[in-house]
C-alpha positions as CSV (number, residue, x, y, z in Angstrom):
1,X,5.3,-7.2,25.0
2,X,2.5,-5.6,23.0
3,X,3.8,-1.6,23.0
4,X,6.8,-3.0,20.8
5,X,4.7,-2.7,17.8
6,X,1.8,-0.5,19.1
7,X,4.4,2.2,18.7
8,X,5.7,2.2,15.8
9,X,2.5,1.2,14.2
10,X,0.3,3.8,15.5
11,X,2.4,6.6,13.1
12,X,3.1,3.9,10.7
13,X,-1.2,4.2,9.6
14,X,-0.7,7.5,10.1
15,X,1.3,8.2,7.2
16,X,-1.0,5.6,4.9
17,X,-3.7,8.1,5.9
18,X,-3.4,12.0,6.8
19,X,-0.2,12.3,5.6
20,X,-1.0,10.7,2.2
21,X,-4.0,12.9,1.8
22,X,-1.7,16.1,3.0
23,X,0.7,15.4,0.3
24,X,-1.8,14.7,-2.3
25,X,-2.8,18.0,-2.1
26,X,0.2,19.7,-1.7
27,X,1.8,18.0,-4.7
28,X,-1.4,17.3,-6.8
29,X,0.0,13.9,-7.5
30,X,-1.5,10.5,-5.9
31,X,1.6,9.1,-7.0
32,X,4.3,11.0,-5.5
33,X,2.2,10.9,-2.5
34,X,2.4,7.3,-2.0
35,X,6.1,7.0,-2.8
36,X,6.7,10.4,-0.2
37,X,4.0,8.4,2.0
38,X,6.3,4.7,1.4
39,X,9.2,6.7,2.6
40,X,8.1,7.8,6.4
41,X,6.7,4.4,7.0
42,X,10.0,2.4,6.0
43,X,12.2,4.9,8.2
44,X,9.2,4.7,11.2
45,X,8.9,0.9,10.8
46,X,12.4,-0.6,9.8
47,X,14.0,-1.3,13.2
48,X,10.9,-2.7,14.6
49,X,10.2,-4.7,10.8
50,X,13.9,-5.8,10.8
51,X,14.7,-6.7,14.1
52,X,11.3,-8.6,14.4
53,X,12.7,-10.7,11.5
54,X,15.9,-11.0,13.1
55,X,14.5,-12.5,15.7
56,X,12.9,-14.9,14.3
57,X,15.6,-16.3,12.1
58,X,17.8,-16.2,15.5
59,X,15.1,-18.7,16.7
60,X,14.8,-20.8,14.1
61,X,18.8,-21.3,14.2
62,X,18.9,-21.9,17.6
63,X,16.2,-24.3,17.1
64,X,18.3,-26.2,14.7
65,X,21.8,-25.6,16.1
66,X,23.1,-23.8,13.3
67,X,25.2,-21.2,15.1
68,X,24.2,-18.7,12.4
69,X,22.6,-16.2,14.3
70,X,23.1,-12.8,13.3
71,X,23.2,-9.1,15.5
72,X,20.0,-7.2,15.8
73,X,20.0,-4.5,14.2
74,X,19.4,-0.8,16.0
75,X,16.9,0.1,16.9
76,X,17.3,3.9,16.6
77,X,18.7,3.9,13.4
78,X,16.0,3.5,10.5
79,X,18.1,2.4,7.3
80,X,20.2,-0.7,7.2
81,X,19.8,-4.2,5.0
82,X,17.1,-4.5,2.8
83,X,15.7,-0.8,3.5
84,X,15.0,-0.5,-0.1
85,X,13.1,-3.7,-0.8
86,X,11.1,-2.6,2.2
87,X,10.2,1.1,0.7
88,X,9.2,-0.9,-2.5
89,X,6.9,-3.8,-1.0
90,X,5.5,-0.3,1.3
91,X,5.1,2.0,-1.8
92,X,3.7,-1.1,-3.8
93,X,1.3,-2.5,-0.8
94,X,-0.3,1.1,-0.5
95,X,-1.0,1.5,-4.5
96,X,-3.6,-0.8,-4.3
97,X,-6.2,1.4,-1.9
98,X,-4.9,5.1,-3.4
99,X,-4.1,4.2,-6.5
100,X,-5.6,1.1,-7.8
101,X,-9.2,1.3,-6.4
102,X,-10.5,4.0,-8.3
103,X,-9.6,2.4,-12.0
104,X,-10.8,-0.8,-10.3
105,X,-14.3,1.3,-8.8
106,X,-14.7,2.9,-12.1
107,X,-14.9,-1.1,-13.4
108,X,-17.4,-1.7,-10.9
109,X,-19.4,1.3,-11.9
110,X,-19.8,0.1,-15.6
111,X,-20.9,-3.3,-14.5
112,X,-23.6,-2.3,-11.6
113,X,-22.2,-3.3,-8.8
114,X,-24.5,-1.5,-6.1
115,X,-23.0,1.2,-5.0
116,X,-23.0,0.4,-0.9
117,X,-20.3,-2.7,-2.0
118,X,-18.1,-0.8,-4.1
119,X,-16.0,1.2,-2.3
120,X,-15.4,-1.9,-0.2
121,X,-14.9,-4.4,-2.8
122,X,-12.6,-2.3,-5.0
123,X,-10.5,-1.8,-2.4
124,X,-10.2,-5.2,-1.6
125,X,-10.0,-6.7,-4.8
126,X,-7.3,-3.9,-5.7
127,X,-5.1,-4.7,-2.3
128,X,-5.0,-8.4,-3.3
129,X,-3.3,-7.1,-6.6
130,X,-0.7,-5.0,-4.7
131,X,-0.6,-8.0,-2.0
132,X,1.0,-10.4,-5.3
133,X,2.9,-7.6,-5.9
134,X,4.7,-7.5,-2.7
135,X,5.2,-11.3,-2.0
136,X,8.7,-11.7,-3.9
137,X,9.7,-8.1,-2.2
138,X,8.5,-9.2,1.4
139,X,10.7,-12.6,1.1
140,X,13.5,-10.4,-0.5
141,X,13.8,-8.4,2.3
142,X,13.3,-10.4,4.7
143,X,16.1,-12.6,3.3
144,X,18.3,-9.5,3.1
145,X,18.1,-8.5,6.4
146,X,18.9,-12.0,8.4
147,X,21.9,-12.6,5.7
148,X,25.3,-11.8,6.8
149,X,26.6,-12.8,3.5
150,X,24.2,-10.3,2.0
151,X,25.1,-7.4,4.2
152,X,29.0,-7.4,3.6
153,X,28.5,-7.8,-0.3
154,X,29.1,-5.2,-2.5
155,X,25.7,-4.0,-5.3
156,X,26.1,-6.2,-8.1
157,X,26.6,-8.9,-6.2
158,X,23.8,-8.5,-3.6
159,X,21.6,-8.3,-7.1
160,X,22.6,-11.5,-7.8
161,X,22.2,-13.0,-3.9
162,X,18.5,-11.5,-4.5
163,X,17.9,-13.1,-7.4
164,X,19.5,-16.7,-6.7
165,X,17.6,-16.5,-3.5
166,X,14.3,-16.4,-5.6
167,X,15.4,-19.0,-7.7
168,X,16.0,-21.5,-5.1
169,X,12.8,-20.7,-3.5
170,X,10.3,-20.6,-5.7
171,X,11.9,-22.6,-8.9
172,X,11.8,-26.4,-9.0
173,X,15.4,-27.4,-10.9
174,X,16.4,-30.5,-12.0
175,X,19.5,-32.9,-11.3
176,X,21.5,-30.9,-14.3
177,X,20.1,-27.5,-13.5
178,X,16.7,-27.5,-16.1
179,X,14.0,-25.7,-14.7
180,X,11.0,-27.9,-14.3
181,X,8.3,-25.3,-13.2
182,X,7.0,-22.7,-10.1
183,X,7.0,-24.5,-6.8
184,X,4.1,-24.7,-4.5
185,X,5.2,-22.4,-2.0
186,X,4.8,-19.5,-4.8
187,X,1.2,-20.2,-4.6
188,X,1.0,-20.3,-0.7
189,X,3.3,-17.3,-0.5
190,X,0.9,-15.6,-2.9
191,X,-2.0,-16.6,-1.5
192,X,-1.2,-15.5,2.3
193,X,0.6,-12.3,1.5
194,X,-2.2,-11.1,-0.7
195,X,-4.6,-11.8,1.8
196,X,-3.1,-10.0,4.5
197,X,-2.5,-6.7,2.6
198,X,-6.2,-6.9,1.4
199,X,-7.6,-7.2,5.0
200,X,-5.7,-4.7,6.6
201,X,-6.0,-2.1,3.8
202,X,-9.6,-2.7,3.2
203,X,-10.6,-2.0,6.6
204,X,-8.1,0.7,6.8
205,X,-10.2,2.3,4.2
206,X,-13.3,0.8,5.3
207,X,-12.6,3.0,8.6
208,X,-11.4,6.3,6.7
209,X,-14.9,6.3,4.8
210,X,-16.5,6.3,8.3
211,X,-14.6,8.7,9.6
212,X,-14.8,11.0,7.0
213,X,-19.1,10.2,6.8
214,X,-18.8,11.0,10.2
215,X,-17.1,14.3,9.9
216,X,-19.2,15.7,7.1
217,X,-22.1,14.7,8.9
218,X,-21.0,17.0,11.6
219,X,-20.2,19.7,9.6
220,X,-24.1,19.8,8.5
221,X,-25.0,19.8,11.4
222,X,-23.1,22.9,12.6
């Protein structure tokens, strides 16, 4: 079962990396870049994203007994529920290595930080920003795209679906409705998510410094 996500992910990092650095330069802007970049990776990685999160709410209801399993989604067709939470928690997720970083290597600079640590550092430290970032958008989505109720709602009151679903996960209420503070999960939720993004987009970067070391030591060479 492993080429189900080898294939999407192998173009998935390529849009995080030659293609981000091909529209930098064509546009001039590190910003559109990311939110062109966000864009390919949602359609490339939606049905495989989605359907992976079908499946595992399929699972857990079966587990239970619920009978509220809900229809895969295609796996051709890259837009559906919760497609624009996931281009936000993509765009967001990749501001902290091309756009974060350098304010955050600049920092590093001014306090003498040798300078072997911090590339890597900043980018780490600036992808556990973005990871917070993306926590409430990754449980929105994946909420959006296992809810049937969601799905057949109309805007306004998907916005509200969104935001009650928040609520109830991460706000402790009382018996008449009085909020009594941030559960615990927020702080696991933050804690895991973050951690993720920061390992997978520090090496990611980690392994586009060496590659590009690698080039320009060829180049002298010829």
């Amino acid at each position: 079962g492993g080429w189900a996500p080898v294939l999407p992910s192998s173009p998935q990092f390529i849009t995080l990396g030659p293609l981000f650095h091909c529209l930098k330069e064509a546009f001039d802007s590190s910003f559109l870049a990311v939110c062109l970049s966000a864009v390919a990776e949602t359609v490339i990685s939606y049905p495989s994203s989605t359907i992976n999160a079908q499946m595992a709410y399929n699972q857990a209801q079966e587990l239970v007994g619920s009978g509220a399993e809900v229809l895969l989604v295609s796996a051709w067709i890259p837009w559906g529920p919760g497609v624009i939470l996931l281009f936000l928690r993509n765009a967001l997720a990749m501001c902290g290595l091309r756009l974060l970083s350098g304010p955050v290597q600049q920092t590093m600079r001014r306090l003498r930080v040798p300078e072997s640590f911090r590339g890597l550092l900043s980018d780490f430290i600036a992808s556990i920003g973005s990871g917070c970032l993306t926590t409430p958008l990754n449980q929105l989505y994946n909420y959006a795209s296992t809810s049937q109720v969601y799905t057949h709602s109309g805007s306004f009151e998907q916005l509200r679906q969104l935001a009650a679903f928040l609520g109830t996960t991460y706000v402790s209420c009382g018996p008449a409705g009085e909020i009594l503070g941030l559960r615990q999960s927020l702080v696991r939720d933050l804690m895991l998510r973050s951690l993720y993004t920061a390992a997978i987009f520090t090496l990611f970067g980690a392994i586009e410094r060496i590659c590009v070391l690698l080039w320009r030591l060829r180049e002298k060479r010829l």
